[in-house]
C-alpha positions in Angstrom: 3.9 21.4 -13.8 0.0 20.0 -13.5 -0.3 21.3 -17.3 2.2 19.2 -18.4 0.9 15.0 -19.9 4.0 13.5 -18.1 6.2 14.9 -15.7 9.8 13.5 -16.4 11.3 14.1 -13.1 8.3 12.8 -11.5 8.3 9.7 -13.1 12.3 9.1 -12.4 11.6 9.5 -8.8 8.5 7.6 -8.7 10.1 5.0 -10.3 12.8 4.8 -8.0 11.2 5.2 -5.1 8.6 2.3 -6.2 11.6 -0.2 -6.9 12.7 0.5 -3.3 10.0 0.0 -1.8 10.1 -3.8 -3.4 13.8 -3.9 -2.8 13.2 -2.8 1.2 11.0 -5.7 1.2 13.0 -8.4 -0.2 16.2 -7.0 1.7 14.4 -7.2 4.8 13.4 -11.1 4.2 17.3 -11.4 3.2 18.8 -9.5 6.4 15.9 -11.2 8.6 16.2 -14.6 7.1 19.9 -14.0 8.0 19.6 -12.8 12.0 16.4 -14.2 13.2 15.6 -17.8 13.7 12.9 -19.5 11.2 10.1 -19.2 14.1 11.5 -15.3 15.5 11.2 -14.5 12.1 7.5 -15.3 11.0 7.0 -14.0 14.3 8.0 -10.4 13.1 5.9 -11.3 9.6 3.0 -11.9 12.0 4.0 -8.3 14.3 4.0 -7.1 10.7 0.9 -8.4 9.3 -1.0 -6.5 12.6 0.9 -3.2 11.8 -0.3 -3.3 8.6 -4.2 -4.2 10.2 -3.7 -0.1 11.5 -5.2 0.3 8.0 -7.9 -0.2 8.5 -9.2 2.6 10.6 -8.6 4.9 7.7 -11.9 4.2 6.4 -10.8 5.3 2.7 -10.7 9.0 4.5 -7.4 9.4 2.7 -8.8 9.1 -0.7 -11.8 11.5 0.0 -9.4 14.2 1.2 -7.7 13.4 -2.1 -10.6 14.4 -4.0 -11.7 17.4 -1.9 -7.7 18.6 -1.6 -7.3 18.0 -5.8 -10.9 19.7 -6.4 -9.7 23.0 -4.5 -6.2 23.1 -5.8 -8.1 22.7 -9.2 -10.1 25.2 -9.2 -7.5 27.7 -8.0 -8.8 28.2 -4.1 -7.3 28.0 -1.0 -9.3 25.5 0.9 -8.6 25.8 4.7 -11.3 23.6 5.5 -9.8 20.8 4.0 -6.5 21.4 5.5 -7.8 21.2 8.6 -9.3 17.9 8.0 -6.0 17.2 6.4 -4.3 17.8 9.5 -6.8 16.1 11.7 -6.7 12.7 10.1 -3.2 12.9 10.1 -2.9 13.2 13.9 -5.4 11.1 14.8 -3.6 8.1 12.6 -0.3 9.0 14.2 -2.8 8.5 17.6 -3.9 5.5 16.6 -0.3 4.0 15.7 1.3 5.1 18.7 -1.9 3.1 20.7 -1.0 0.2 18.9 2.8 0.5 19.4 1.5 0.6 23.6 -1.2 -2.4 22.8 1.5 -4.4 21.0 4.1 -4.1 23.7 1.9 -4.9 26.7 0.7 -8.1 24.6 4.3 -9.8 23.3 6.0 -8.6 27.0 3.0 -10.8 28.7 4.3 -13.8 26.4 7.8 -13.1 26.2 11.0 -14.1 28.0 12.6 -10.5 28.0 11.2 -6.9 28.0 13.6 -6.5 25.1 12.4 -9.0 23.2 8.3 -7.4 23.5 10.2 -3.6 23.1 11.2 -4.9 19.7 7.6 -6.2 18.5 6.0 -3.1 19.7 9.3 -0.9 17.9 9.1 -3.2 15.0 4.9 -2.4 15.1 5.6 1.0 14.7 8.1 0.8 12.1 5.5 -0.6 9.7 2.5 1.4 11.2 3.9 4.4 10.5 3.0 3.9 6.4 -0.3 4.7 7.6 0.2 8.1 8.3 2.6 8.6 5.5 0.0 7.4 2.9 -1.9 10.4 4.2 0.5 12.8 3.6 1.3 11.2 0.2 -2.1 11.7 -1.0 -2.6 15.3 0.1 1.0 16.2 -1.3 -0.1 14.6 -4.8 -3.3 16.4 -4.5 -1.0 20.1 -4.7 1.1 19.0 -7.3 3.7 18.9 -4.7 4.9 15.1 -6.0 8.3 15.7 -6.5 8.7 17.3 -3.2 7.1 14.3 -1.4 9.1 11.5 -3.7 12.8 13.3 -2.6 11.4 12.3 1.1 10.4 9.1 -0.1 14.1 8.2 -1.4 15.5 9.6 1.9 13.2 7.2 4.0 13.8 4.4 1.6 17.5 4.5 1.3 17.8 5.4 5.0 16.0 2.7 6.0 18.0 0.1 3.7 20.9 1.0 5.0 19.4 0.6 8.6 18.3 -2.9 7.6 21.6 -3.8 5.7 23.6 -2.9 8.9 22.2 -5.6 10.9 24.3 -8.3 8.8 27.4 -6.2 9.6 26.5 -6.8 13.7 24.0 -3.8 14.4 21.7 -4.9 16.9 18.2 -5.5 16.1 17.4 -3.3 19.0 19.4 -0.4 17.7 17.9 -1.0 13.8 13.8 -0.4 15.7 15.2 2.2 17.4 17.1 4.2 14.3 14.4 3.0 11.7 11.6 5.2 14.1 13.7 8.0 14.4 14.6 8.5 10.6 10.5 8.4 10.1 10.4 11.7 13.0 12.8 13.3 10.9 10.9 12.6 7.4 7.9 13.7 8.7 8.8 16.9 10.8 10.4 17.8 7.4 7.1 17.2 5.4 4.5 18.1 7.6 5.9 21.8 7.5 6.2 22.1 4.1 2.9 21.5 3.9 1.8 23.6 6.5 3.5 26.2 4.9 2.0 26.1 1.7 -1.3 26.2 2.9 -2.4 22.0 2.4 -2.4 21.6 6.2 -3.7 23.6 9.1 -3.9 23.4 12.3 -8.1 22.8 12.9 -9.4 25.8 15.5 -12.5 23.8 16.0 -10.0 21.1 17.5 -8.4 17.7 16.4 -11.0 15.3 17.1 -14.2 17.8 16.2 -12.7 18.3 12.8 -12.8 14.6 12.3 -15.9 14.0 13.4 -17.1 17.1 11.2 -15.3 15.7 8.2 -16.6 12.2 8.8 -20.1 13.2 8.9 -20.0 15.4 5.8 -18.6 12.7 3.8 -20.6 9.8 5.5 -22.3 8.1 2.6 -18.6 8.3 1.0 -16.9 7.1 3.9 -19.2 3.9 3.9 -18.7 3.3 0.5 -15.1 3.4 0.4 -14.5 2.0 3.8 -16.2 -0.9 2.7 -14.1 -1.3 -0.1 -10.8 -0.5 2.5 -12.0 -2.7 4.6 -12.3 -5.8 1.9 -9.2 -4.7 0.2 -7.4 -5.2 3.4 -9.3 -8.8 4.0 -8.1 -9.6 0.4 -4.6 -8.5 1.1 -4.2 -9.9 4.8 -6.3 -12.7 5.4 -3.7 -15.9 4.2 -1.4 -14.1 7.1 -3.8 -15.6 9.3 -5.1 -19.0 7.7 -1.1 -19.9 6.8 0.0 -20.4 10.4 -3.1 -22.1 11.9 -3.5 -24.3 8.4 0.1 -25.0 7.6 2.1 -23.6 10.3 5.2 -21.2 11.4 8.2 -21.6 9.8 8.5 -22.9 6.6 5.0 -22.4 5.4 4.5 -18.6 6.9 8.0 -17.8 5.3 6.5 -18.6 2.3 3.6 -17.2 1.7 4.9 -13.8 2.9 7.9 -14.1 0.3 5.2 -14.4 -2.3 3.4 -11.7 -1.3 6.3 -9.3 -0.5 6.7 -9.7 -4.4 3.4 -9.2 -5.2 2.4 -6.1 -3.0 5.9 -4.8 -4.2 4.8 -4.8 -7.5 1.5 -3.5 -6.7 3.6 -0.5 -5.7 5.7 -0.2 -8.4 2.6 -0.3 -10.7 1.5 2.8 -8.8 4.6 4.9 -10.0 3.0 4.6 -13.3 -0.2 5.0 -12.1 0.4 7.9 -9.8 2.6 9.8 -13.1 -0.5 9.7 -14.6 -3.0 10.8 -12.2 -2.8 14.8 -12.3 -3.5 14.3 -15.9 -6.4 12.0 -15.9 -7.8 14.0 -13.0 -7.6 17.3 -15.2 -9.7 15.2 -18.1 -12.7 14.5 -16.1 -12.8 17.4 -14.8 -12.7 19.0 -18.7 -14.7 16.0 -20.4 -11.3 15.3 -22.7 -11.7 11.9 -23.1 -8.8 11.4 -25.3 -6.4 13.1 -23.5 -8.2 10.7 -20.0 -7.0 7.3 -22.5 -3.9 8.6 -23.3 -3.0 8.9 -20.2 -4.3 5.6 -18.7 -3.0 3.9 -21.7 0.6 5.6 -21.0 0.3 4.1 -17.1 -0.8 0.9 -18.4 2.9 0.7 -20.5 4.6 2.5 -17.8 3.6 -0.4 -15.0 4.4 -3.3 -17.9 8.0 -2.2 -17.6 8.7 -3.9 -14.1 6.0 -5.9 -14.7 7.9 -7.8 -18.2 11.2 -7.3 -16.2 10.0 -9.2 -12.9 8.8 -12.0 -15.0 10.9 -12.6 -16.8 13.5 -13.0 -14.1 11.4 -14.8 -12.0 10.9 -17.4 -15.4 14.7 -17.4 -16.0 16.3 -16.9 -12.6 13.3 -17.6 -9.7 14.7 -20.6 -8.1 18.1 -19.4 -7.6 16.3 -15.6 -6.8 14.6 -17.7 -4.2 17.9 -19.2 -2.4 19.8 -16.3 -2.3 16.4 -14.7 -0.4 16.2 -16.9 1.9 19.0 -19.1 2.6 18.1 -21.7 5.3 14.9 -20.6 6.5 12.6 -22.0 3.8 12.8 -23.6 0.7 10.1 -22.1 -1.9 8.3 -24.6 -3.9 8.8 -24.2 -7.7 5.1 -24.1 -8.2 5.5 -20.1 -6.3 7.1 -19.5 -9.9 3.8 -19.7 -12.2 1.7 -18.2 -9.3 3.5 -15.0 -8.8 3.3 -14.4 -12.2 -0.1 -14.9 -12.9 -0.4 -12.5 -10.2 1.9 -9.8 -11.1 0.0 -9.8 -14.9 -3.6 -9.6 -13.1 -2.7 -7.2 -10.9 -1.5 -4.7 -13.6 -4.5 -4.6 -15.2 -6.4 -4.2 -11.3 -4.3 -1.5 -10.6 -4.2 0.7 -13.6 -8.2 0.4 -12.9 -8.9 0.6 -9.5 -6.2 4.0 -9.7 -8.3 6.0 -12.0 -11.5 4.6 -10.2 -9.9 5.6 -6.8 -8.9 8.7 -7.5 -11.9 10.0 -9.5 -14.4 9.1 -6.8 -15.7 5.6 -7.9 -16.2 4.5 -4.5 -19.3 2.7 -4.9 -18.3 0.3 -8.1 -14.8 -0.6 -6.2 -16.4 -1.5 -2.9 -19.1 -3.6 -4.6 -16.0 -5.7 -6.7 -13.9 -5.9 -3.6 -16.8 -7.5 -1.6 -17.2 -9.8 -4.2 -14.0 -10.9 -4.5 -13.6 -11.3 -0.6 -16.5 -13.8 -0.5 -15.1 -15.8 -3.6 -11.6 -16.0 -1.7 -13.2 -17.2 1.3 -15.3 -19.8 -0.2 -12.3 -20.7 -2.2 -10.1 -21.0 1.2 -12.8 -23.2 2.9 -12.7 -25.4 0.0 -8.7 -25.4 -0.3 -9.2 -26.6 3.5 -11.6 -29.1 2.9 -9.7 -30.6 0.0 -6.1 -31.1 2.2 -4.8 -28.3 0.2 -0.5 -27.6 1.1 0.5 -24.2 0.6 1.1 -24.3 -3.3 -2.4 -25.4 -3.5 -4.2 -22.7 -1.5 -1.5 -20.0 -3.3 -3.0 -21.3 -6.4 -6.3 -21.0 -5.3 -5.5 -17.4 -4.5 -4.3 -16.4 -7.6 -6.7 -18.0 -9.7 -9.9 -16.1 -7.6 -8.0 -12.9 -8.0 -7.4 -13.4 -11.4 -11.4 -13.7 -12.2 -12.1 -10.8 -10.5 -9.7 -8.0 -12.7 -12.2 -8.5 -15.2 -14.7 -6.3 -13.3 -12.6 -3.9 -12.1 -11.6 -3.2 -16.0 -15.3 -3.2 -16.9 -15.9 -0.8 -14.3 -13.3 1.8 -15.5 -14.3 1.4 -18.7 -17.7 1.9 -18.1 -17.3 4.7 -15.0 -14.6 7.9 -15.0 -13.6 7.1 -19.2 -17.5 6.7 -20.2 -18.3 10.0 -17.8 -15.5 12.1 -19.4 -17.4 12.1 -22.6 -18.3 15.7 -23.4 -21.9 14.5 -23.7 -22.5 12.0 -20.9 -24.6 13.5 -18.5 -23.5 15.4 -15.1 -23.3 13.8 -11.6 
């Protein structure tokens, strides 16, 4: 399957798997906008936003055992080294998640009426947590051409946990969805993990859990800097307005919105991934034999595959985005029609940054993508303090956002252009 330029099955699942992940996210502001009050809700977007924050202890590990894993499986050896490091970072993120679950409960249950009511957060925590340790075992299943494999799971989980969700408007108590959501993600990962045991892409490390780590970290060190630095921004970028909204412009309304806006947008930067990801074994296996052509080609085809949603989503949000909008979130919020022209400037820019920053990612190109993501988090917070300064609302600082982002795709396409395409030239030199 790695020898073939596109993997049709792949892509169908991808594909589908992508659209649900956008579709979880805009049923879950339907089904919460519908059970929880305006406040209890961007309560949970706030629970969210810190479950998400588990990122950033990855340090960009993930992508370096990406490109050790795919280098191995490449060249045709079984690498046990790596899957011990594999496994290691794995547990150690499931570690750090289930501290956070404990951290979050004995936080909300300090400030909270009911123990039920801090059970939930802390449940609710490590419902979204938990993508953390599954964008490990993503990467090292892409890495073995295992893909298809890890996409089936993918659909499970997705369609499992709709249905989950979808149940609560039906009279299922949010209680029993935490509960049910956490134990469909045991079952999904029991079920991957030993697959990939099996196989030989994880081992269990004889040096020990936290020595392999450690071991791994400090062989990869300069790495790990470089694309921790760029983790570490990207997750500024991505997570910062979660914090300024509420102190600047409030709960409720204001926090209701901008997470709307960026459910849409991070949901297409997923999407966009299915046709990056289709593409990935293929541009991998150009550097690695200097076939430049073949490396376009098949950026080019992920740059057409991620237009699709990307034509489709705008096109609705031009034609239908206010009554989109309403049906979303009934009478919690009302969004502003400015959200309309924002979103898609975004969605546009952020094709073109993610088609990049995927073939810079995964072809080691830590250094170029930290150095553009640290630029682009000063410019948003200088653009923020002015927004502030000026008695920006939320439509103002959302445009604000987009525009910042929008200078900064530029770079990342000049960096692509000039890093893995330029170095898969049969005569540019070896690094």
């Amino acid at each position: 399957m790695g020898e073939r330029f596109l993997s049709i099955p792949y892509l169908l699942l991808r594909s589908s798997t992508a659209g649900g992940a956008l579709v979880s996210g805009l049923i879950q502001t339907f089904v919460f906008a519908r059970v929880l009050s305006p406040d209890r809700f961007s309560l949970f977007i706030l629970v969210g936003t810190l479950g998400v924050s588990l990122w950033l202890v990855d340090l960009g590990l993930t992508r370096i055992l990406f490109v050790r894993q795919r280098d191995a499986f490449l060249a045709g050896r079984s690498d046990r080294d790596v899957a011990g490091q594999s496994f290691a970072v794995i547990a150690l993120y499931a570690s750090a998640a289930a501290l956070g679950t404990g951290i979050c409960f004995a936080v909300t249950a300090l400030g909270s009426s009911t123990v039920q009511h801090a059970a939930e957060f802390a449940l609710f925590f490590a419902f979204v947590s938990l993508n953390l340790v599954w964008f490990v075992v993503r990467f090292v299943s892409v890495a073995v051409d295992e893909f298809i494999f890890f996409e089936m799971h993918e659909a499970t989980r997705r369609i499992g946990h709709i249905a989950i969700m979808l149940a609560m408007l039906a009279g299922l108590p949010f209680m029993a969805f935490v509960i049910l959501a956490n134990l469909l993600w045991a079952a999904i990962f029991a079920s991957a993990l030993r697959r990939l045991m099996r196989i030989g892409a994880l081992a269990w490390p004889a040096e020990g859990i936290v020595r392999k780590f450690v071991e791994f970290f400090r062989a990869n060190k300069p790495e790990a800097l470089r694309i921790g630095a760029f983790s570490a921004t990207d997750f500024y970028i991505g997570n910062f307005p979660y914090l300024i909204v509420p102190l600047a412009f409030g709960l409720g309304a204001p926090t209701i919105i901008l997470d709307t806006t960026f459910k849409i947008f991070r949901g297409t930067m997923i999407m966009y991934a299915a046709g990056t990801d289709v593409a990935v074994p293929r541009q991998t296996r150009a550097v690695a034999e200097k076939d430049r052509r073949s490396l376009i080609r098949a950026t080019l085809m992920a740059a057409a595959l991620c237009s699709l949603p990307a034509a489709a989503l705008c096109a609705l949000l031009l034609f239908a985005g206010e009554w989109l909008f309403a049906l979303l979130l009934g009478p919690a919020a009302v969004m502003p029609p400015a959200t309309i022209p924002i979103l898609i400037l975004l969605l546009i820019c952020n094709l073109a940054q993610t088609v990049s920053n995927s073939l810079l990612l995964h072809t080691g190109h830590f250094k170029q993508l930290a150095t553009i993501a640290a630029g682009l988090a000063a410019a948003l917070t200088l653009m923020t303090l002015a927004a502030l300064a000026l008695g920006a609302d939320i439509v103002g600082f959302l445009w604000g956002y987009a525009l910042t982002f929008a200078l900064s795709v530029a770079f990342s396409v000049a960096a692509m252009l000039r890093g893995p395409i330029r170095a898969a030239s049969k005569d540019a030199p070896l690094t």
